[in-house]
C-alpha positions as CSV (number, residue, x, y, z in Angstrom):
1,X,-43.0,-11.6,-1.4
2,X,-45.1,-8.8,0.6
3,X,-42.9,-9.3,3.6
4,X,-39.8,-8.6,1.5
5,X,-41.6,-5.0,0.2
6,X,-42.5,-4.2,3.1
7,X,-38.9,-4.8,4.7
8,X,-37.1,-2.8,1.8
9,X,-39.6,-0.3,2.2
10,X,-38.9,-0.2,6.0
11,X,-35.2,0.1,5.3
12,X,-35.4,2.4,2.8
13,X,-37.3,4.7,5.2
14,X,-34.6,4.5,8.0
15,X,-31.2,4.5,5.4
16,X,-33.1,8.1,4.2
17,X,-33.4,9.0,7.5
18,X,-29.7,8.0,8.5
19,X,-27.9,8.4,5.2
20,X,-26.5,4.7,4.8
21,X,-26.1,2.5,2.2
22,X,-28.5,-0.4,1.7
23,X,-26.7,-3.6,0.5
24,X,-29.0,-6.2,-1.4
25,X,-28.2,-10.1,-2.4
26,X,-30.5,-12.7,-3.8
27,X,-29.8,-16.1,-1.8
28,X,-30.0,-19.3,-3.1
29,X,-33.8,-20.2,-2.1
30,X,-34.5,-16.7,-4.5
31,X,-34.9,-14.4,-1.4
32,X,-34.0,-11.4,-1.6
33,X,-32.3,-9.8,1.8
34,X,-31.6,-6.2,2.6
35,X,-28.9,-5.4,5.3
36,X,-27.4,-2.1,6.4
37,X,-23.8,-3.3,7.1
38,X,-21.8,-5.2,4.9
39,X,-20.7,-7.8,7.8
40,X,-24.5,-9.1,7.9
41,X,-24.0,-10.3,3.9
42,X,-22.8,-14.2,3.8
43,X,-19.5,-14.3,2.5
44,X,-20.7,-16.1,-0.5
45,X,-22.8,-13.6,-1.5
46,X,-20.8,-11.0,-0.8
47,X,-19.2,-10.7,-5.0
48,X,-23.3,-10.9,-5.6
49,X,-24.0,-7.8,-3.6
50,X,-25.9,-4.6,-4.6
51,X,-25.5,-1.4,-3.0
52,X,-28.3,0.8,-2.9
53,X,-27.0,4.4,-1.8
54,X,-28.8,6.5,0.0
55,X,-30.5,9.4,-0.9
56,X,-31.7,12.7,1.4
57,X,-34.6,13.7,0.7
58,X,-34.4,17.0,-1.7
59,X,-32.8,13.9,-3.9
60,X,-36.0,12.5,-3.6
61,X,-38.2,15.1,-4.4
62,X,-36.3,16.3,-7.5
63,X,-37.3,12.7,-9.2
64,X,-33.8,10.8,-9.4
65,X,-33.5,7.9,-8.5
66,X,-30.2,6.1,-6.3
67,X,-27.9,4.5,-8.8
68,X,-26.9,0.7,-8.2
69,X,-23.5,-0.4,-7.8
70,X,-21.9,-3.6,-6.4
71,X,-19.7,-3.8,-3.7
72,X,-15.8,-4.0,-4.1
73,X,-13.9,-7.6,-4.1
74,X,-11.4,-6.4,-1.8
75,X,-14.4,-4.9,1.1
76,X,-15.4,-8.5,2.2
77,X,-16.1,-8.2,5.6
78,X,-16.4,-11.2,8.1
79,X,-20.2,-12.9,7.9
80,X,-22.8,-12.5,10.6
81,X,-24.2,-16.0,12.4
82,X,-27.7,-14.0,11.5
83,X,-28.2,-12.7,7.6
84,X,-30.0,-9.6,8.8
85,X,-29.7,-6.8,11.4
86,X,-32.9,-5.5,12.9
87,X,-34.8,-2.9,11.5
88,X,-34.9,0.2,14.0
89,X,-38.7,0.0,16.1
90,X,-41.3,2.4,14.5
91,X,-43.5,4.0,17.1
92,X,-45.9,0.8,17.4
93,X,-43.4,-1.8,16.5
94,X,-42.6,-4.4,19.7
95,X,-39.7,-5.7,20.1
96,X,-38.8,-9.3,21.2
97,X,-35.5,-10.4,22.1
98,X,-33.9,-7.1,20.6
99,X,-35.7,-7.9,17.1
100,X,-38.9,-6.9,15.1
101,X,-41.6,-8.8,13.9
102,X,-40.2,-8.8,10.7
103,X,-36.7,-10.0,11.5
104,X,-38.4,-12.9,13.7
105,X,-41.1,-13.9,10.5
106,X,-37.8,-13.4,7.8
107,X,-35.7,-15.9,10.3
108,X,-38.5,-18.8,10.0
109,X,-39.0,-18.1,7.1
110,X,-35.9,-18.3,5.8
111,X,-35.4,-21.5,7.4
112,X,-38.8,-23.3,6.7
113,X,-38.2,-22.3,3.0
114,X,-34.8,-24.1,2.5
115,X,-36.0,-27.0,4.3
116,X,-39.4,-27.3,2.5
117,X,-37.0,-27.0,-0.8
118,X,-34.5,-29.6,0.4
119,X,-37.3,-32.2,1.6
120,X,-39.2,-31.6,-2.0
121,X,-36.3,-32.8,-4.2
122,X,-34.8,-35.8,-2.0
123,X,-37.5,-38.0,-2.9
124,X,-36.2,-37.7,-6.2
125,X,-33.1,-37.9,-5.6
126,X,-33.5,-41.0,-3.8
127,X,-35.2,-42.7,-6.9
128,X,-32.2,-41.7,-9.0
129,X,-29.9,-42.7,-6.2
130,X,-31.4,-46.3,-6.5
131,X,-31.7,-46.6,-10.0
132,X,-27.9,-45.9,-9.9
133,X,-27.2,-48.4,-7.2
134,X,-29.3,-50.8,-10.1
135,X,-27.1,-49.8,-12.8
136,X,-23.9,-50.4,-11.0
137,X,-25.2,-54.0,-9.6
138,X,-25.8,-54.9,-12.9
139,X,-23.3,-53.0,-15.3
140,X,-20.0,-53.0,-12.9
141,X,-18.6,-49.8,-15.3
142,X,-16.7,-47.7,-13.6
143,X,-18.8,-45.0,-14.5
144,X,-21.5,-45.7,-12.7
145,X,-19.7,-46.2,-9.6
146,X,-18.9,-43.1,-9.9
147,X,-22.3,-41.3,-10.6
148,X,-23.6,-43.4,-7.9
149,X,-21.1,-42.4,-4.8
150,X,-21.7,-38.5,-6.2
151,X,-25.3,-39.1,-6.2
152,X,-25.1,-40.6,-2.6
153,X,-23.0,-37.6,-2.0
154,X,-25.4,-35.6,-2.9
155,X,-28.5,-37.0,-0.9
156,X,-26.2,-37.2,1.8
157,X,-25.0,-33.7,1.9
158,X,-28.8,-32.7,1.3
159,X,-30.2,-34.9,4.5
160,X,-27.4,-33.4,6.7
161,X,-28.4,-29.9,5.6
162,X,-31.8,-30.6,6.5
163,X,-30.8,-32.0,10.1
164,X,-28.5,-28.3,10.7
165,X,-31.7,-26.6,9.5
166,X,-34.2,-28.4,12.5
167,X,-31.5,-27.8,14.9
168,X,-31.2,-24.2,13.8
169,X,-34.8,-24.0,13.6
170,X,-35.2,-25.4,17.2
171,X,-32.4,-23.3,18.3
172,X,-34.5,-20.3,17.1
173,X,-37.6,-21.5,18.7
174,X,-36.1,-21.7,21.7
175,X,-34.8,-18.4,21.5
176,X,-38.4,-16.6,21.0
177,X,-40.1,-18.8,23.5
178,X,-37.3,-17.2,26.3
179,X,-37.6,-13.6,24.0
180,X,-41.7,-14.2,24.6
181,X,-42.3,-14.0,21.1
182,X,-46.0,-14.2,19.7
183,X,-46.5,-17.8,18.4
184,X,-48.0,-16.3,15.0
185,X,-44.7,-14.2,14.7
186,X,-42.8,-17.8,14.4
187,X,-45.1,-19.1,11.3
């Protein structure tokens, strides 16, 4: 939660500075990302997203505040590979591999998160998944051969998300260890 202050607040400083618009989403984990062009947002979050104007600073000084808007249906742009540009470097920021620290921590982050949240609930599912398998061997409705290939569906879908997330995950490592990035950086 304190990284994602202290990236709107990093953000905010540079859209003052440049006079762009901040757009804002929630993804499905509950993080909240900040981006500065609208081609960064996932298309499915892209009817979710929040603009935050910009303001100069004589705005900010008289006391108002930016109103919030959403973005138009019809401006959906294409989506980035990455959900997040780089913040600009401040004067003691490093940069590795064309990125902040923050970008690099918000990438694992991201990642570890949706994986940690995927891992937590199979087990569960699993148990449903054979008490359906149970209900069908004994109870031949077709009903429950139904719940059961959507709950197999669904552990299915969930263990191949988990298997893109380690190989984006790896993918990522790989890319800091050529970019030199500090190993606490990647926790």
């Amino acid at each position: 939660m304190k990284f994602n202050v202290v990236m709107f607040m990093l953000l905010i400083g540079f859209s003052v500075s440049a006079q762009a618009d901040i757009y804002q989403w929630t993804d499905n984990n509950g993080v909240v990302n900040f981006t500065d062009t609208l081609g960064n947002v996932p298309k499915k979050y892209q009817k979710k997203v929040k603009v935050l104007p910009s303001v100069d600073s004589s705005q900010l000084g008289a006391g108002t505040e930016p109103a919030e808007s959403t973005v138009p249906e019809g401006s959906a742009a294409p989506p980035a590979e990455l959900n997040q540009q780089p913040a600009e470097p401040g004067p003691q920021q490093k940069i590795f591999g064309g990125h902040n620290e923050a970008w690099w921590r918000s990438q694992y982050g991201s990642l570890r998160g949706e994986m940690v949240q995927l891992q937590a609930n199979l087990p569960a599912k699993r148990t449903e998944l054979e008490q359906l398998r149970r209900k069908l061997v004994i109870y031949t409705f077709a009903r429950n051969r139904v719940a059961y290939q959507e709950k197999l569906a669904e552990v299915k879908r969930d263990e191949d998300r988990i298997n893109a997330l380690t190989e984006k995950l790896a993918d990522l490592d790989t890319q800091a260890s050529s970019a030199g990035v500090p190993f606490e950086w990647r926790q």
